[in-house]
N, C-alpha and C positions, 0 to 999 in steps of 0.2 A: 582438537577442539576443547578438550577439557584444560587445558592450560588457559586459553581463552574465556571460557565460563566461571574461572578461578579466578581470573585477574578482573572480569567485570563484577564479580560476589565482592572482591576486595574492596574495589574502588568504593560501590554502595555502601561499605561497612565503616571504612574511615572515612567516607564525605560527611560530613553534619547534614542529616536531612532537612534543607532548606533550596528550597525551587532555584534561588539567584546563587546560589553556589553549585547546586547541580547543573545549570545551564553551561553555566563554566566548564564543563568539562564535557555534557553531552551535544553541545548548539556549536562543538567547533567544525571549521567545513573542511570535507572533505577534497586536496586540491586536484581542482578541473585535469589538470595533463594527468594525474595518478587514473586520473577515469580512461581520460585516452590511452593510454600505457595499458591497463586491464582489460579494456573493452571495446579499444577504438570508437569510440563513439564523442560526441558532439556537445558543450554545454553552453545555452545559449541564456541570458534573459528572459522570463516570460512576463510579459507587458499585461498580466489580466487586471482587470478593472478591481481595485480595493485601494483601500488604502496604505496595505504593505505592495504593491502589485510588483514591483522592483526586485522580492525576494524571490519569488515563482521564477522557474525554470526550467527549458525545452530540457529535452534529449533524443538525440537522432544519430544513425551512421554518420561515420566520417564522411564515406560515399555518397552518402544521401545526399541530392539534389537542391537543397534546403538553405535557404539564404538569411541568420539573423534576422537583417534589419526587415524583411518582411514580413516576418512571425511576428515581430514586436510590433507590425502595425496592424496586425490581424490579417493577413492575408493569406488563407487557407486553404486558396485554390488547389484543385488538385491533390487534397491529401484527404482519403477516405481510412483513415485509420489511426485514432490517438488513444492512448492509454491512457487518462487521465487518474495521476496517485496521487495519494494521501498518506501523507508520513506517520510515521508510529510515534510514540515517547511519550507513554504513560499520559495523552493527550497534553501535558503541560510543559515537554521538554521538545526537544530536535527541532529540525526543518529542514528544508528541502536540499542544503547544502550538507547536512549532515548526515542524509541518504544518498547520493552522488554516488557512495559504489554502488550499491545495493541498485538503484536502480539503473546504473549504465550497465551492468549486467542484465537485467532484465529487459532494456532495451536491447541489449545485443541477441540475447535468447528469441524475443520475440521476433525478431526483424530478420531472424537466419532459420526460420521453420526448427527453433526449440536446436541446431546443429551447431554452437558457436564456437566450438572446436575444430568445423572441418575448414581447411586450408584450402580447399577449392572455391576459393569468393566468387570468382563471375558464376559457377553456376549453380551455388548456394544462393546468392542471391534474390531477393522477390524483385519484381520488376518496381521501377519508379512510382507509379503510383500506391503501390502496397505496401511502399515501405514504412512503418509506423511511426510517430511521433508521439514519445512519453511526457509530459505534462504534471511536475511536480509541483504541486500551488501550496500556499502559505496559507496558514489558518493562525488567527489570533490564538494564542495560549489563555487558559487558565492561569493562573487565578485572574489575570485581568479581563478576561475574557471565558465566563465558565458558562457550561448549560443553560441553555442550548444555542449559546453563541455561536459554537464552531462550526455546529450542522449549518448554519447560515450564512458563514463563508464558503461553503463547499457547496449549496446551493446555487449561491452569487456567480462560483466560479463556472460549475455548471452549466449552468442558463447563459455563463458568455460565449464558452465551447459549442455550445447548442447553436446557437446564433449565427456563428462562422460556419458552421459544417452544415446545417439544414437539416441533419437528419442523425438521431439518437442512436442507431445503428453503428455509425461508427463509431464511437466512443463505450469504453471496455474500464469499467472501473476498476482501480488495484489498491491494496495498502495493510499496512503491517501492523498486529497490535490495535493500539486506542486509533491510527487509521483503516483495519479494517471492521473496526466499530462504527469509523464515522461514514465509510462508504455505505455500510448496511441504513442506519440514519438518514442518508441523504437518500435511498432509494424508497422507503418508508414513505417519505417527505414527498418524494416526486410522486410516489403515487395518492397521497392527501389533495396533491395539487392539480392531480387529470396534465399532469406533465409527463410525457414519453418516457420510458426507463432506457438505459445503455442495453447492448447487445449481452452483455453480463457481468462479469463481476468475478475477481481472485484476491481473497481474504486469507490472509497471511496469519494464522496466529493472531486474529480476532478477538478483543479483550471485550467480551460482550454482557458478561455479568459482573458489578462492579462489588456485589454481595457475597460474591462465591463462597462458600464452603465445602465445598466438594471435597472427595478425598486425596487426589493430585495433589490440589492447594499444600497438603503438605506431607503424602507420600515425597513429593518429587521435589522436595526443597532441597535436599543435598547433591541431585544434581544442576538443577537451573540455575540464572544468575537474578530472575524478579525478587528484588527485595522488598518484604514484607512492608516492612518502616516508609517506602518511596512507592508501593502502590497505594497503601492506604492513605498517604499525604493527598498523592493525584486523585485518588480517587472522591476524595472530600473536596478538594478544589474547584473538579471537576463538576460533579453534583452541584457543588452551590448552596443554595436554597432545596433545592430538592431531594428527595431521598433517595438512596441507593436504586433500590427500585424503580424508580420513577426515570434515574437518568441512566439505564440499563438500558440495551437496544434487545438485549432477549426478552425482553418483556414485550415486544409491538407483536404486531400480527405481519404477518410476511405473505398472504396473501397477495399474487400478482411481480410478486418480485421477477427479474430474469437468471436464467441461470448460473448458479455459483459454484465456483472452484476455490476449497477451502481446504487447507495445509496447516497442519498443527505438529510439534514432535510429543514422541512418546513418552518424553521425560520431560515436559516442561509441564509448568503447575497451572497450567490454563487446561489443560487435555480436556479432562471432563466437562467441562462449561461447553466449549468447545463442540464436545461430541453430542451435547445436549442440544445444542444449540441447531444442530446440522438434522438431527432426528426432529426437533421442532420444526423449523423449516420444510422439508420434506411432508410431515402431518400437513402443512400450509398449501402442499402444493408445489412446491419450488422444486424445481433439479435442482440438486446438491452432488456435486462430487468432492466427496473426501478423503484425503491422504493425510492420513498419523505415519510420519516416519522414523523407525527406528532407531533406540537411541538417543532422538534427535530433543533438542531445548525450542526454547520461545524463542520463533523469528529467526528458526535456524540460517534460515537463508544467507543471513549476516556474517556466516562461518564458510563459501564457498572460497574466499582464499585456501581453508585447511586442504588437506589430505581424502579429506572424507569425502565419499560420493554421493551421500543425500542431498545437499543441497544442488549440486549440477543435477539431481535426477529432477530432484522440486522443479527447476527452472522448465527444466523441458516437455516435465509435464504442462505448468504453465502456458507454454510455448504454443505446444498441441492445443489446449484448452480457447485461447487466444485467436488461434490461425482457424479453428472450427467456427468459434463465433462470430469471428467478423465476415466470412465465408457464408455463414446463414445467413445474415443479416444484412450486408453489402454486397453478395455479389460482382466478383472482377470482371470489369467491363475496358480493360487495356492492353 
């Protein structure tokens, strides 16, 4: 992993910090068979209502029972269980194409009870109806698109999934970084609105103070790869008009939120915000469970190709986290 973390330190060091040159290199997709090849899993169009709606896209078991063209027409019968995520990248870079490993692992995690190593498929597997569908939706970028625009795609998308399934319960928010900034925002938001919350919530490495000065911020600069020059760009992009403060999600009140599984490493420069952030919440009321993994950088999870066992451990906790909430909340009935 640390060759990894070195080589992502480099790239930000000789790219000229400019958003349409960094897209260039962080917005390329990930291809589809490389996800089936890691994770046998499935990558479909997802047809949600926007005006990018074409970039959105399923992910399901190979196995899964799940037919394209009826996803894209919304037809959602039968599936009590979608993880609806929200991509990372400094909110102004990535998309849902350029998280494809990342999250056809994490569809594989979820959809195998957190086991996606054992070779026992038939009786690994959850029965047909329980089997999950992950949900990776597109949100307009900064700068064309800054605060508090992208909360309002992710609302949009929301309130479509909501629609098709009838009931908030099965839907399990997830996302990495500046997405699991914006799942916290969108939840924020659904409760402004006396709109239903999801069953809960797994916030990856949460980029939630856009102000930070903590002491992480730069004890842990020589091991992580967030470059200072390309958070503080995004983070002004992002902001807008507003101030740091203002378009900070640690700043709301978390009263009423549903239960959250939150993941950060021990060497990455977000920690402390992070851990702040997890003890605010909890003062709110909220379950919080949180796991600092040793070692580990920002959005470790991105490193489960290496050698290293934190991130398969992250995942299956996830997994657990996942399989308990939709179990409160939906009840298997097949």
């Amino acid at each position: 992993m640390m060759m990894a973390t070195s080589m992502l330190r480099a790239l930000t060091f000789f790219i000229p910090c400019k958003v349409p040159l960094l897209r260039m290199i962080t917005d390329l997709p990930i291809p589809w068979f490389l996800c089936r090849l890691v994770a046998n899993v499935h990558i479909a169009p997802a047809q949600v209502p926007s005006a990018v709606k074409e970039r959105s896209e399923w992910c399901f078991l190979n196995q899964a029972n799940f037919k394209p063209t009826l996803l894209n027409e919304g037809d959602l019968a039968g599936v009590s269980r979608v993880l609806l995520y929200i991509h990372g990248g400094a909110f102004c870079l990535c998309n849902p194409r350029s998280h494809r490993e990342l999250v056809s692992r994490l569809c594989r995690y979820v959809s195998t009870s957190g086991d996606a190593d054992n070779r026992n498929e038939e009786a690994n597997a959850p029965r047909q109806c329980e089997i999950p569908l992950v949900l990776t939706i597109w949100y307009d970028r900064p700068p064309e698109n800054p605060y508090p625009g992208p909360i309002q795609d992710c609302l949009a998308a929301y309130q479509w999934l909501l629609g098709k399934l009838g009931d908030s319960g099965k839907i399990i928010l997830a996302g990495d970084s500046a997405g699991g900034a914006l799942c916290l925002e969108l939840m924020v938001k659904l409760r402004k609105l006396n709109l239903p919350q999801p069953a809960g919530a797994v916030l990856m490495s949460p980029w939630v103070d856009l102000a930070d000065a903590s002491p992480s911020m730069t004890e842990n600069i020589k091991w992580d790869y967030v470059s200072t020059h390309v958070a503080k760009l995004c983070a002004e992009l992002y902001a807008g008009h507003f101030t740091f403060d203002e378009a900070s999600v640690i700043n709301r009140d978390f009263k009423g939120l549903p239960p959250l599984h939150v993941t950060c490493g021990e060497r990455e420069r977000l920690r402390d915000q992070i851990v702040r952030f997890a003890s605010k919440a909890r003062a709110d009321g909220v379950d919080v469970s949180l796991h600092v993994a040793e070692d580990m950088t920002h959005a470790f999870q991105i490193f489960a190709f290496t050698s290293m066992p934190q991130p398969a451990r992250s995942y299956e906790m996830i997994a657990t986290f996942t399989q308990e909430r939709w179990e409160r909340a939906v009840p298997s009935n097949c």
